[in-house]
N, C-alpha and C positions, 0 to 999 in steps of 0.2 A: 504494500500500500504506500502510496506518497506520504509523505510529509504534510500536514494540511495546517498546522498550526505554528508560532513565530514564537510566541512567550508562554512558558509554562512558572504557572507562580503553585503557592497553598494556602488556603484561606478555611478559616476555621467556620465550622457549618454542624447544623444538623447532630449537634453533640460531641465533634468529634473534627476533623482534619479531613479537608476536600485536594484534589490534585484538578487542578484547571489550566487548559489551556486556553490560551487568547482570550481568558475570564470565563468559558464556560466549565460546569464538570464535566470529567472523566466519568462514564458509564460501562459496566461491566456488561461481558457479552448478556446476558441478562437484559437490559439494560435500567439495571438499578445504580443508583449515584455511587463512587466508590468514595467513601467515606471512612477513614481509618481513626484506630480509636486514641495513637499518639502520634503526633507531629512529626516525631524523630524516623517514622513507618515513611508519612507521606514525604515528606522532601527526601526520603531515599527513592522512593518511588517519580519522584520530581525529576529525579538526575536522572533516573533512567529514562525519560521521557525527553531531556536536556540533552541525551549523549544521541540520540539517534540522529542519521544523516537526513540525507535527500528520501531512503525510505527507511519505512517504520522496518523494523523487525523485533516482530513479536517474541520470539528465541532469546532476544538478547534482555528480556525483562522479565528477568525470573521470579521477582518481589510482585511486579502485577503480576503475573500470570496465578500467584499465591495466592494472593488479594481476592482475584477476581473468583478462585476456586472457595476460598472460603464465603464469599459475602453472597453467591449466587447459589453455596450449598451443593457443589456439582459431586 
């Protein structure tokens, strides 16, 4: 997949630590908000979001792929 977004920040939401690109949330495949329950979770998951080129690769973000299996219950 490309690349679609320019700034990845984390903004505290929903009880808990949001990962947002160009201001919106990160949704799991799911698509429920990915909302983590320490800070120190989401700006790790920031960086991996930060380190990707021109395309995404999913492989190289082991922390979401975590994320998203825990919060979606798979």
């Amino acid at each position: 997949m490309k690349r679609f977004y320019k700034e990845v920040s984390v903004s505290a939401r929903d009880g808990g630590f949001a990962v947002l690109l160009d201001g919106r949330p990160v949704k799991t495949p799911a698509q429920n908000n990915l909302v983590l329950p320490i800070q120190a979770l989401a700006l790790a998951i920031a960086a991996e979001w930060r380190e990707q080129g021109d395309e995404i690769i999913a492989a190289s973000m082991p922390l979401l792929r975590l994320a998203n299996t825990v919060i979606d219950g798979v």
